[in-house]
Every structure is written in C-alpha cells, then in structure tokens.
N, C-alpha and C positions, 0 to 999 in steps of 0.2 A: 504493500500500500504506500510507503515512504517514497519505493520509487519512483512510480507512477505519478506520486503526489510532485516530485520534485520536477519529475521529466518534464508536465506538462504547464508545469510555472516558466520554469524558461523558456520551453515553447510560445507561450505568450507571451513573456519578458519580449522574444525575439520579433512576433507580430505586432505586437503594439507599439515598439519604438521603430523601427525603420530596417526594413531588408534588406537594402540595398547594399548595406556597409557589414553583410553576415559573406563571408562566405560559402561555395557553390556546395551544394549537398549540405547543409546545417541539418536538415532533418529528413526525414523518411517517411512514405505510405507503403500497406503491405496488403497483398491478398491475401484471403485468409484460405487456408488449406483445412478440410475434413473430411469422414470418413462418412462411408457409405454405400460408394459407388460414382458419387454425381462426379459431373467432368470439371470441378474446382479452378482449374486452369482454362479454362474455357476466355476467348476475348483476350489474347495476350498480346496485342495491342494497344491494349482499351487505355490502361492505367497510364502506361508513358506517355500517349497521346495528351489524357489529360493532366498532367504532370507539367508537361510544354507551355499547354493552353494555360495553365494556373498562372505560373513562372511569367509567363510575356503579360497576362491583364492584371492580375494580383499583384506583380511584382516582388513573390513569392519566392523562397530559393530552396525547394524541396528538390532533392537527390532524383535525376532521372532511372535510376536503377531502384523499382520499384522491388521491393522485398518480398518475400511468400513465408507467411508463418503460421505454422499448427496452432487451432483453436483452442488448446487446451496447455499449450504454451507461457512459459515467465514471457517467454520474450515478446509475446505479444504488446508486454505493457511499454515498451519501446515506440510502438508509432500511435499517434492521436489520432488517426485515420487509417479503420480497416475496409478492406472492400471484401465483400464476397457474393459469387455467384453460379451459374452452373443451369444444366437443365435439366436433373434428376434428382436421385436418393441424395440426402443428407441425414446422417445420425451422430448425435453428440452423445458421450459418455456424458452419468452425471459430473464427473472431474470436468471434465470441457466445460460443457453449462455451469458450473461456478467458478472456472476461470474466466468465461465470456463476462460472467454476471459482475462480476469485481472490477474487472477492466469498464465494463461499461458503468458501473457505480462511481469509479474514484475518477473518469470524467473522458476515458474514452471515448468514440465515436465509430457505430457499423452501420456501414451504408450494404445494405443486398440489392440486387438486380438479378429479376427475375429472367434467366436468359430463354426461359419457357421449359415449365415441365417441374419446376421445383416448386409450387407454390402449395400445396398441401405438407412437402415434407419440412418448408420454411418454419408453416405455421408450428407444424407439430413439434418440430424440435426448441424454439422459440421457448415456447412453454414449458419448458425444461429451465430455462434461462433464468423466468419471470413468470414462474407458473398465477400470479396475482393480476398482472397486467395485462390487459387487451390490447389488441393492433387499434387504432386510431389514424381516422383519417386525418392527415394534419391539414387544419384550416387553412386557406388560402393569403390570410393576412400574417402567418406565419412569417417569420424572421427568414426562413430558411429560403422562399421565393422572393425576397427583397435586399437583396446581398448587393452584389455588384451589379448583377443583373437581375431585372425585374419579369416577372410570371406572375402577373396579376391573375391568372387564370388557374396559376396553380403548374401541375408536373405537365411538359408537354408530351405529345404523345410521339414516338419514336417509330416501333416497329408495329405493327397490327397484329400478330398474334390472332388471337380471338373475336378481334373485331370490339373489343370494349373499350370503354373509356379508359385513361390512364390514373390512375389513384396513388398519390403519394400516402403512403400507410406507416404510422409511427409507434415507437414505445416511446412514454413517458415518466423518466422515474423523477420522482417529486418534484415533478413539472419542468423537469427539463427533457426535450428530446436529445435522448442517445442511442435511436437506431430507425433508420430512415430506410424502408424499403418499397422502390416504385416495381410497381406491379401494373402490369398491360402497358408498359412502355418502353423498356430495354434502354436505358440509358447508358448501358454497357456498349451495345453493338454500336451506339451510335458515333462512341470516340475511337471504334477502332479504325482502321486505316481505312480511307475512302473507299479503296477497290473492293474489301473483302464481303462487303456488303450492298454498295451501292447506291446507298443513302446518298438523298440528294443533301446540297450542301446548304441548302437552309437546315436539314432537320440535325446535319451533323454540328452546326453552331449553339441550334436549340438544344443539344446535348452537351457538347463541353460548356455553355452558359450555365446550365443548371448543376453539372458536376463542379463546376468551380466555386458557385453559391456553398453546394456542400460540406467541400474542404474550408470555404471561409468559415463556415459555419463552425464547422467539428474542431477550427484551431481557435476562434475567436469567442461563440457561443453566443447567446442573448446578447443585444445590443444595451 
C-alpha cells in the first residue's frame, strides 16, 4: 500500500507541475495479462499508438514501451494506468481479485475494452473484484468526457459489433471512478494502426481523443 501510495504522489507531483522539463519515459502504462483463455494480447498496436497520441496533445512523457503485467501481480502497482482486453474467457483467482481490488482502492486506474466476446466473463469476474458494486453507467457530464477533449455525448461509438449503442460502464469506489469499461465500442481497435482495421480517420481520432481523456483522467482524477 506505501508503495503504490508513494508511486502515484509523484506521478502527480510530475503532472501537475510541468512535463516538459521530466525526462523521456518518466513513467509507464501496462496491459494487463490473465488467465482463462481470452487473447489478453489482442490490439498490440493499440497502447503505443495511444501513448504517441497522449505525448504530442497532453504533453505527457509516458515510456512508449508499453509494459504487460499479471493481474495478480506486486508489480502491477507500478503503472497508474492498466489496460485490458481481449475477446473471450477471463478468470481471476481470488488472489488476483484482491490484488486488482487494492490496486484499484489505493488509487489505480483499469480501463477494459470490450474487443467483443468478453462481456459476460468481464462482468463475472469483476465481481470477484467488488462483489458490492454494480457497473454504472457513467453520466455524460462526467469529468472523464471533458478532459482535453470534449464528448458531450458521452463514449463514441467505434466499431458496431452488435449494432448497439456505445455505453461507457463504470465502478465507483467511494465515489470515485477507478475502472472504466466501454462496451459496444472498441476503443481499443480504434488506436490500432490505421491498416489493420480500416477505421476511417475520423472514428480513429474519436478514439485516441477519448483514450487520452482517460489516461488524463487515471493520472490526474476529479478536477
């Protein structure tokens, strides 16, 4: 807990006064790796893309060698931003689910992206995590669509999938969000590398705009 306490002081020490003068790689995001089956590694594009994107509009100086760390990992409490996603099984030990829980308690932050097909085993494992707390739609006047860039509308929609809306769906632990997962919208595919998808180049903006709101969020928190 001390070090996670300390990690993320100076992480903000480091956002709130001035990037500029940090040097290159000061800090680190990581995927997060689990068991189950699901393809974890899925989108290995995604992260560094939006790494780039943060760096150049943020003026942000996060490490482009994005890291991959086990959910049930000390070291996870090393980056203030996890990503994870995948399109099938996920299963968490209960050890995992209370290393998630602790990391995301002492001020962490997990973004998932549903790259389709995990959305059942999201929920269920989830509940493991925070078996108290419900998924929550997070409101539209939320902090987290008024960052750098503005989503008055809320999460936009990426890839169609199923044809439904996109819903930014959150946990809230004593009223703060620390874990943010879009659901019918793949925010993931959409920072991967232009070819691999096809995304036209408005929706791949509309995706690193809202992924960088994110990491704003996850380093900086409530305004």
């Amino acid at each position: 807990m001390r070090k996670i306490t300390i990690c993320f002081s100076l992480i903000l020490l480091f956002v709130m006064t001035t990037s500029m003068f940090s040097p290159p790689g000061s800090f680190r995001i990581a995927v997060m790796k689990y068991k189950g089956g699901g393809d974890w590694y899925a989108n290995p594009t995604a992260l560094p893309n939006l790494v780039k994107f943060t760096n150049t509009q943020l003026q942000t100086k996060i490490d482009e060698n994005v890291a991959q760390v086990d959910v049930g990992s000390s070291e996870i409490f090393d980056y203030p931003f996890v990503h994870m996603t995948g399109h099938g099984n996920v299963v968490f030990s209960m050890d995992d689910a209370q290393n998630l829980r602790t990391y995301l308690q002492a001020g962490g932050f997990l973004h998932i992206s549903d790259n389709y097909g995990m959305d059942m085993f999201v929920r269920r494992e989830m509940k493991k995590v925070f078996p108290e707390l419900e998924w929550l739609e997070v409101p539209f006047d939320h902090p987290i669509y008024h960052g750098k860039f503005e989503f008055k509308n809320g999460l936009p929609k990426i890839h169609e999938h199923d044809g439904k809306n996109p819903k930014g769906l959150g946990m809230f632990w004593e009223g703060n969000l620390v874990c943010f997962y879009d659901f019918e919208c793949d925010l993931g595919d959409g920072w991967e590398d232009a070819q691999v998808h096809n995304d036209s180049e408005e929706n791949r903006q509309k995706a690193l705009r809202m992924g960088a709101n994110l990491i704003q969020y996850a380093f900086i928190g409530q305004p």
